[in-house]
PADODO-617315 format. One record per residue (C-alpha): residue in one letter; x, y, z; residue number from 1. Coordinates in nm, 3 decimals. Example, Ala and Ser with C-alpha at 12.3 -4.5 7.8 and 13.67 -1.06 7.14 Angstrom:
2
   res      east     north        up     n
     A     1.230    -0.450     0.780     1
     S     1.367    -0.106     0.714     2
END
This chain:
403
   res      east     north        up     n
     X     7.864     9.237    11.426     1
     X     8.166     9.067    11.618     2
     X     8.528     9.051    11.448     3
     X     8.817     8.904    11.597     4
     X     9.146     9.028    11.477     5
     X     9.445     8.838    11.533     6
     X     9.697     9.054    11.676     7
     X    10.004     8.836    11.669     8
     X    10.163     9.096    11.379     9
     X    10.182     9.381    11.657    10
     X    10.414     9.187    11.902    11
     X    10.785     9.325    11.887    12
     X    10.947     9.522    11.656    13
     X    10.715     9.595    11.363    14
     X    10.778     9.585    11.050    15
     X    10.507     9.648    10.752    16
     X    10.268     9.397    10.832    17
     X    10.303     9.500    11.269    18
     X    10.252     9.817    11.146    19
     X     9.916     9.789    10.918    20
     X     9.748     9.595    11.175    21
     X     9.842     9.822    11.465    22
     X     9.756    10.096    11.315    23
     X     9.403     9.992    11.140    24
     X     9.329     9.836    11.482    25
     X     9.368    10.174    11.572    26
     X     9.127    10.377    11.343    27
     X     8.820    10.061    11.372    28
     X     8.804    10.138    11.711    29
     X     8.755    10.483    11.643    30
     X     8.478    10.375    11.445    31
     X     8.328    10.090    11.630    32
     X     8.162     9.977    11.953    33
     X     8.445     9.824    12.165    34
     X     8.258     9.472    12.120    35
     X     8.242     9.507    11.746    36
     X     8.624     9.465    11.655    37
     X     8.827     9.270    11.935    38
     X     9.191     9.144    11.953    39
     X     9.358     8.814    12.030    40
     X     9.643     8.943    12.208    41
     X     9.932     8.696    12.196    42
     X    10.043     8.733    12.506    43
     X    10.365     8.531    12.585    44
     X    10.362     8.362    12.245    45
     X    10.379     8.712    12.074    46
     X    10.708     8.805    12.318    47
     X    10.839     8.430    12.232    48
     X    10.749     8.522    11.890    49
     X    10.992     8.832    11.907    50
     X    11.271     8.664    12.081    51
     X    11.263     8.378    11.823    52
     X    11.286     8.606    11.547    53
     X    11.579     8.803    11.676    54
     X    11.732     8.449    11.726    55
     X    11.702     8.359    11.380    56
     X    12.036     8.563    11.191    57
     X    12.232     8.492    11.438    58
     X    12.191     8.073    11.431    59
     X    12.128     8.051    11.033    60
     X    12.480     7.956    10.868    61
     X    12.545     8.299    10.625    62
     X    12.520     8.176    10.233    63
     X    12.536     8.386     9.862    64
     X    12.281     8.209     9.703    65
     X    12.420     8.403     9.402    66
     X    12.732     8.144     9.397    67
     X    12.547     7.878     9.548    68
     X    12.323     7.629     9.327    69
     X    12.188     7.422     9.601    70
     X    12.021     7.479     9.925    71
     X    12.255     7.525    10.257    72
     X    12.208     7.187    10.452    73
     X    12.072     7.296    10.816    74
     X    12.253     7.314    11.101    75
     X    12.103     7.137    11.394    76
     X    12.081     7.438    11.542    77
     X    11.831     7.538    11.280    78
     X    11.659     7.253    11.281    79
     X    11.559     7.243    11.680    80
     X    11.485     7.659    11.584    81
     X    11.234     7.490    11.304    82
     X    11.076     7.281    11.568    83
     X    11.043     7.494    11.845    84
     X    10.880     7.762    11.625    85
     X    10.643     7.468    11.503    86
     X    10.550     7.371    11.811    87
     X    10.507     7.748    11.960    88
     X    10.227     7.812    11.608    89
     X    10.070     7.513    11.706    90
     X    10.003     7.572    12.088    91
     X     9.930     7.967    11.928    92
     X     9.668     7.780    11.684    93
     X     9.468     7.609    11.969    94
     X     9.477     7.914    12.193    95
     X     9.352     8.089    11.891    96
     X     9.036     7.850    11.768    97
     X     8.962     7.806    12.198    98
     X     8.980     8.173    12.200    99
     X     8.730     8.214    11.886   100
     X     8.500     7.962    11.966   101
     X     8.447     8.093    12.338   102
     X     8.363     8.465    12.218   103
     X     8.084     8.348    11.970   104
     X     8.238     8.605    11.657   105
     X     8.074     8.651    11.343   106
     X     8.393     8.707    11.140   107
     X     8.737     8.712    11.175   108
     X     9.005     8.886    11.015   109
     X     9.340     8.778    10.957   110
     X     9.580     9.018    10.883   111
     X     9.909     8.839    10.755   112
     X     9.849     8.579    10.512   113
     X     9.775     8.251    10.623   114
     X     9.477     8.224    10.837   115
     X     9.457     7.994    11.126   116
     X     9.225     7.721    11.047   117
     X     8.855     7.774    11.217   118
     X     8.496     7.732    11.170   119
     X     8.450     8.104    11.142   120
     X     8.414     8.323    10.811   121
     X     8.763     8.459    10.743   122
     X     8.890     8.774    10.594   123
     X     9.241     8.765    10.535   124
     X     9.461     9.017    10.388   125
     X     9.738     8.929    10.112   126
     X    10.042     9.193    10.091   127
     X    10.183     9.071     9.832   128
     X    10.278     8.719     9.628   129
     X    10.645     8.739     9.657   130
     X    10.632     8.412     9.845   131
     X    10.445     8.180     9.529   132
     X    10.581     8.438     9.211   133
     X    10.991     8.429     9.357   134
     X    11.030     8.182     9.628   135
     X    11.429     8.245     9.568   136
     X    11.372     8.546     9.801   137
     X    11.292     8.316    10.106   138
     X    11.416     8.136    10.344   139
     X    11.340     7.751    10.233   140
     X    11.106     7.709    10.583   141
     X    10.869     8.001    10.481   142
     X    10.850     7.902    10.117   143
     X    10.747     7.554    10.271   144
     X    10.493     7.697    10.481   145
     X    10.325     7.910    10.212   146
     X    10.333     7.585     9.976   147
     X    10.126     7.406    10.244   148
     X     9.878     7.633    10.401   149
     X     9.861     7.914    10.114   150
     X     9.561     7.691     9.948   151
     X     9.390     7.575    10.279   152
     X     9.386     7.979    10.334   153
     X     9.227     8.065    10.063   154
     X     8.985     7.822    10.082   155
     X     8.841     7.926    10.445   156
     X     8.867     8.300    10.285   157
     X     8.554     8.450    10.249   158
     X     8.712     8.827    10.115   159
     X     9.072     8.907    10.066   160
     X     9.227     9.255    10.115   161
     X     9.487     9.383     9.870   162
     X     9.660     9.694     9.959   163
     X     9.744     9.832     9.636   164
     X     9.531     9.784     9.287   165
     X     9.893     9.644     9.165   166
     X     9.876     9.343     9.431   167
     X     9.467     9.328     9.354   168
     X     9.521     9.268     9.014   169
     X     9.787     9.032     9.062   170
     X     9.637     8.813     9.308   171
     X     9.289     8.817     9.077   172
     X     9.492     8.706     8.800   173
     X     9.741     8.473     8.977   174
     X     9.480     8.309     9.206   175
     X     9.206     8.296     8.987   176
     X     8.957     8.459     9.245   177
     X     8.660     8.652     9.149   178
     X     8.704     9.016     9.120   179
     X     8.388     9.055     9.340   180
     X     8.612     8.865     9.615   181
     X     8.949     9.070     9.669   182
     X     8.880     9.450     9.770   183
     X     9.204     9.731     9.763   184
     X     9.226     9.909    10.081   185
     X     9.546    10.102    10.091   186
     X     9.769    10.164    10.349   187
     X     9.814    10.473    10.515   188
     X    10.077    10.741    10.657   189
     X    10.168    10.677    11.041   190
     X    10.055    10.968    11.250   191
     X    10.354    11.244    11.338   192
     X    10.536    11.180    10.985   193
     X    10.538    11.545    10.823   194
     X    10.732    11.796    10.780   195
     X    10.960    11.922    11.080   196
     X    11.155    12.271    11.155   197
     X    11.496    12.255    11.011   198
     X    11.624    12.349    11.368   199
     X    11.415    12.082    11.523   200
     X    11.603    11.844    11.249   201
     X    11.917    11.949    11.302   202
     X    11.909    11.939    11.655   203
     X    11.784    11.571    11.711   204
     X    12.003    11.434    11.376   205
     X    12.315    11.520    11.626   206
     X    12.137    11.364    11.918   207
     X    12.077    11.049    11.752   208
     X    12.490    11.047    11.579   209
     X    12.339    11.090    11.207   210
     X    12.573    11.312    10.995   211
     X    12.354    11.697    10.927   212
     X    12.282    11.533    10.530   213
     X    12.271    11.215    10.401   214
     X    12.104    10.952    10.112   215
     X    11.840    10.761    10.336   216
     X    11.714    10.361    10.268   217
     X    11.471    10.233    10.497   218
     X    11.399     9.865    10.485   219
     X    11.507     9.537    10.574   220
     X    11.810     9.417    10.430   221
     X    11.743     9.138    10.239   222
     X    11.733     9.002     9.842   223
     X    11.458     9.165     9.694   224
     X    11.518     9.479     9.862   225
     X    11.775     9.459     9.615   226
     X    12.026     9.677     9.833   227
     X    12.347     9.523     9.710   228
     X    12.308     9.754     9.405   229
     X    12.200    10.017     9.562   230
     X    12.569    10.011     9.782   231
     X    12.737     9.970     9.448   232
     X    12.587    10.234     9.254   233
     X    12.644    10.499     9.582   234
     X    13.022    10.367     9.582   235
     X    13.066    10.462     9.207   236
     X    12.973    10.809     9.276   237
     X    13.229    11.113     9.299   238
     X    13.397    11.147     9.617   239
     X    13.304    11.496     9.668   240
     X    12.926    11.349     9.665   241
     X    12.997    11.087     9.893   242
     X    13.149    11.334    10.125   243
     X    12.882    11.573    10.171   244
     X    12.593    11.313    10.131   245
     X    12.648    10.979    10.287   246
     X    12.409    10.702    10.252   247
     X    12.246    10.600    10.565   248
     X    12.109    10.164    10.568   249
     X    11.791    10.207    10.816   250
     X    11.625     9.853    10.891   251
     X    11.696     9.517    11.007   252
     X    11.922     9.225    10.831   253
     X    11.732     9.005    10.652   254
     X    11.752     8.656    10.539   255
     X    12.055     8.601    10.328   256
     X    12.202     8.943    10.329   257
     X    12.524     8.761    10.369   258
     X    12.669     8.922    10.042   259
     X    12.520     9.302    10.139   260
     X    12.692     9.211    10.476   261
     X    13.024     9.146    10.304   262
     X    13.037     9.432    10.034   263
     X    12.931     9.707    10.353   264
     X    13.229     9.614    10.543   265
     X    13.473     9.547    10.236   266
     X    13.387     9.843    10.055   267
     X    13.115    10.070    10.133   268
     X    13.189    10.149    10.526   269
     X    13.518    10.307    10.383   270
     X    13.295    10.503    10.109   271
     X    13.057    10.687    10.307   272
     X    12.806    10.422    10.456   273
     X    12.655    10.424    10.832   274
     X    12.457    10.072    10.897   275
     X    12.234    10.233    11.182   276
     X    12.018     9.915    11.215   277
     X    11.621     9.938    11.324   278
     X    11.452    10.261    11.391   279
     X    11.233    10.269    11.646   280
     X    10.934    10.482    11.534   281
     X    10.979    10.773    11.754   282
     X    11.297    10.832    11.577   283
     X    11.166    10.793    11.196   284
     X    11.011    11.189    11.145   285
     X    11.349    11.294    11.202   286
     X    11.522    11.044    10.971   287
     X    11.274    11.084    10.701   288
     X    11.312    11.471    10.723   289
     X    11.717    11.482    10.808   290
     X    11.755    11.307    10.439   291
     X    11.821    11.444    10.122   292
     X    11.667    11.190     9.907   293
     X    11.502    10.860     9.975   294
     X    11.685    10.608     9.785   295
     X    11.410    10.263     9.761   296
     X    11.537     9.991     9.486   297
     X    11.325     9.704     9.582   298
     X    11.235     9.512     9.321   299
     X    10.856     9.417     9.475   300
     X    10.673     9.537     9.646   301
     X    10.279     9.476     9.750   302
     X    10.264     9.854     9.848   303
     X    10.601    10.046     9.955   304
     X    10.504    10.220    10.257   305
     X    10.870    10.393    10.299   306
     X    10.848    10.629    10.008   307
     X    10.482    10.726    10.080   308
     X    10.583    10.817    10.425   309
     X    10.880    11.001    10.283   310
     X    10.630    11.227    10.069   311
     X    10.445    11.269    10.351   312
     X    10.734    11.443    10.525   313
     X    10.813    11.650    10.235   314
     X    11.075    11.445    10.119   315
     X    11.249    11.399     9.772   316
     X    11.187    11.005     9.656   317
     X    11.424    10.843     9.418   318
     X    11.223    10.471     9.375   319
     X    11.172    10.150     9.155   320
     X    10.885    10.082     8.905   321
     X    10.886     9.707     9.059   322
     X    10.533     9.625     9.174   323
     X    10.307     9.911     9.359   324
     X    10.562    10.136     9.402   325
     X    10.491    10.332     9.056   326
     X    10.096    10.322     9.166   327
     X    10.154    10.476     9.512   328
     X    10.437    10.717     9.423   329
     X    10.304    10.835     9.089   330
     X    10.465    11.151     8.921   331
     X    10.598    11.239     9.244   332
     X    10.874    11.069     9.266   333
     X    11.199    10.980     9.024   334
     X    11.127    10.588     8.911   335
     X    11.402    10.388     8.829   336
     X    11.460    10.031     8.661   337
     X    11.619     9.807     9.025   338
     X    11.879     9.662     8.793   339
     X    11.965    10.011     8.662   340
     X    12.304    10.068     8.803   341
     X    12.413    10.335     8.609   342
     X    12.061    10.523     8.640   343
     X    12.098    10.482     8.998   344
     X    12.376    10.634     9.022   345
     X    12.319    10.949     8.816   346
     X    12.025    11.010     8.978   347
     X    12.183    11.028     9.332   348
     X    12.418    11.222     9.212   349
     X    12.191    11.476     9.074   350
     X    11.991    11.470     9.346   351
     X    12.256    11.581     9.535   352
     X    12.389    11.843     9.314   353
     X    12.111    12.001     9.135   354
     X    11.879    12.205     9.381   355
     X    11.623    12.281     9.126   356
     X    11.586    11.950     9.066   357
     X    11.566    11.831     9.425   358
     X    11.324    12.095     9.498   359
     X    11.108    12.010     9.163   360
     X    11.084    11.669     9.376   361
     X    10.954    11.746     9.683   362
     X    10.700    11.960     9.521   363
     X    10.390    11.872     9.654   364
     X    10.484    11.608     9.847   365
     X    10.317    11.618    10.118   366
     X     9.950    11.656     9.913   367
     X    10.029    11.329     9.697   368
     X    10.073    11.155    10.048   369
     X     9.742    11.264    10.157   370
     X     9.524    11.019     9.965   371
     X     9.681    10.767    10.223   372
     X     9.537    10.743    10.545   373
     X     9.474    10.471    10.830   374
     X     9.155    10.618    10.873   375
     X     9.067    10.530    10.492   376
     X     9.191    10.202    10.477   377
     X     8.947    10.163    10.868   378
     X     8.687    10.256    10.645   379
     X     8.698    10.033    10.355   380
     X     8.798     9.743    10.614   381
     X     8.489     9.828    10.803   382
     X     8.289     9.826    10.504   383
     X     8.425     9.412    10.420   384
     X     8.312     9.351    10.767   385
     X     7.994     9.496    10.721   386
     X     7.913     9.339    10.376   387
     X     8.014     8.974    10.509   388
     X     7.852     9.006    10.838   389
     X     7.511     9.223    10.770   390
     X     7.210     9.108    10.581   391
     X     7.145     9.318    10.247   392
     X     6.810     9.491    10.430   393
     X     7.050     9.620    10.710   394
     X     7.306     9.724    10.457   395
     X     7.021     9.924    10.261   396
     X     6.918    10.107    10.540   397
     X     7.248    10.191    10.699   398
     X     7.368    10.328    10.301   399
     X     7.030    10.539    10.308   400
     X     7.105    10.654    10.649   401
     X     7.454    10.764    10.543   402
     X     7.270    10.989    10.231   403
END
């Protein structure tokens, strides 16, 4: 067996999907021959990659879709951003198939959504549907994208990989694939996120300029994480709550966060709100287990991997039944309705106030977490691989082996 993995995902700052694919790359080739799972590193194209991205908020002209019925006309700017970003997937396209075609694979695996097109049997993992089931959470460019390669995609698949039974179900039902063709392989908790000594806390929070206690969201900022509610429903709370527990915005701005942007510096800054920006991962055990509460109002997700990682720290969750999030959370955790304003609000402010409560949260945190691990979802991965790339008598005798 010989997989090729592309790696563009890990280049840069990570987000969710940089994150999965780093770290199952991680755990396969813990479980794997060297020449069994390999990487197409991107190189140049994934720093270029980076750069571009970063590029991106600062050249696309602000807009609140909310009062806007049509789409913004691009800038030029945007438009020679839009071509150079074509031109830098195409030239990553052809490194990619020359790549694939030299090192004679028997499968590859593409973790973000839209395969590049090849002769090679694909596995290619699907996060979520947010793209085709609300496109009005996208930039117009990525919606485009998805309408034109989405099908091709799915076509080359062989085997797609859910990670949830939420975003299994849905893409079953919304694709029309077989059952027998999408497998659920969960994501998993990032290795040093647990539970720290208070000191330890206490003494880095101060390093870092983070106030002793605080309300903690971790995300990009952008509409379906839905945060412009969140920063209402914290500013409605008693002053005496926002002055012992301010809320703390973790993550990078978005596409068309223009109106979160606005309502931070109009009203929340002055209530109690510290914009910190993106976390870089050595910092995010501390941040998890410096907050009072998670606060997570998204309203989809394909897994939520910030409240998971929360309960793996020992944290109290406060979190939306959108999408996955009631499946991986579960009982431990307070769910909440996203457009729920009011509900939001009382239950950061009982968080804050009742300790029985708080601590009736974090019980048994850290064991619900548990069922999530890297090396699980390796596993499961492994197992796709082996099922698309082994002949049933092999499979046989490596199951009887394994008994």
């Amino acid at each position: 067996m010989r997989v090729l993995v592309n790696g563009l995902a890990t280049a840069g700052r990570k987000t969710g999907i940089g994150h999965y694919t780093s770290e199952l790359l991680r755990c396969l080739h813990q479980l794997v021959e060297p020449e069994e799972v390999q990487v197409f590193q991107p190189g140049w194209m994934g720093r270029a990659k980076h750069y571009l991205a970063g590029l991106r908020p600062s050249i696309e002209k602000p807009v609140n879709l909310r009062a806007s019925a049509t789409p913004p006309h691009p800038t030029w700017t945007m438009r020679v951003y839009d071509w150079v970003g074509r031109v830098g997937q195409a030239a990553y396209r052809w490194r990619f198939r020359r790549f694939a075609r030299a090192g004679r694979y028997d499968l590859y695996h593409e973790p973000s959504f839209l395969p590049i097109d090849c002769d090679l049997p694909t596995v290619v993992t699907i996060h979520d549907l947010s793209v085709l089931l609300h496109p009005e959470w996208h930039p117009a460019d990525r919606v485009a994208h998805h309408q034109r390669q989405f099908e091709r995609g799915l076509t080359q698949a062989s085997h797609v990989l859910a990670v949830s039974e939420h975003a299994r179900q849905e893409i079953i039902r919304t694709l029309g694939l077989p059952a027998d063709r999408v497998s659920r392989t969960y994501l998993g908790v990032r290795p040093g996120l647990a539970p720290l000594p208070p000191e330890e806390v206490t003494a880095r929070l101060h390093q870092m300029g983070l106030p002793p206690r605080y309300l903690l969201y971790l995300g990009s900022i952008e509409p379906r994480k839905n945060v412009l509610m969140l920063l209402r429903a914290y500013c409605s709370l008693p002053v005496t709550v926002r002055l012992h527990y301010p809320l703390v915005l973790a993550g990078p701005w978005g596409w068309n966060s223009a109106d979160v942007h606005e309502y931070l510096e109009r009203e929340a800054r002055h209530r109690g709100v510290f914009y910190v920006g993106y976390v870089a991962d050595e910092q995010l055990p501390v941040l998890y287990n410096g907050a009072r509460a998670l606060v997570f109002p998204s309203r989809y997700e394909g897994f939520g991997l910030p409240p998971v990682e929360m309960l793996a720290c020992g944290g109290a969750v406060l979190a939306s039944t959108a999408g996955a999030v009631a499946e991986t959370v579960g009982t431990r955790g307070c769910l909440l309705d996203p457009d729920d304003l009011a509900g939001w609000r009382r239950a950061m402010e009982r968080v804050c106030t009742d300790q029985d409560w708080w601590q009736m949260l974090r019980q048994n945190a850290v064991d619900a977490a548990h069922a999530f691990t890297w090396e699980r979802c390796a596993r499961e991965t492994l197992a796709v691989y082996r099922h698309l790339t082994e002949s049933p008598a092999t499979c046989q005798q490596r199951l009887h082996q394994a008994a």
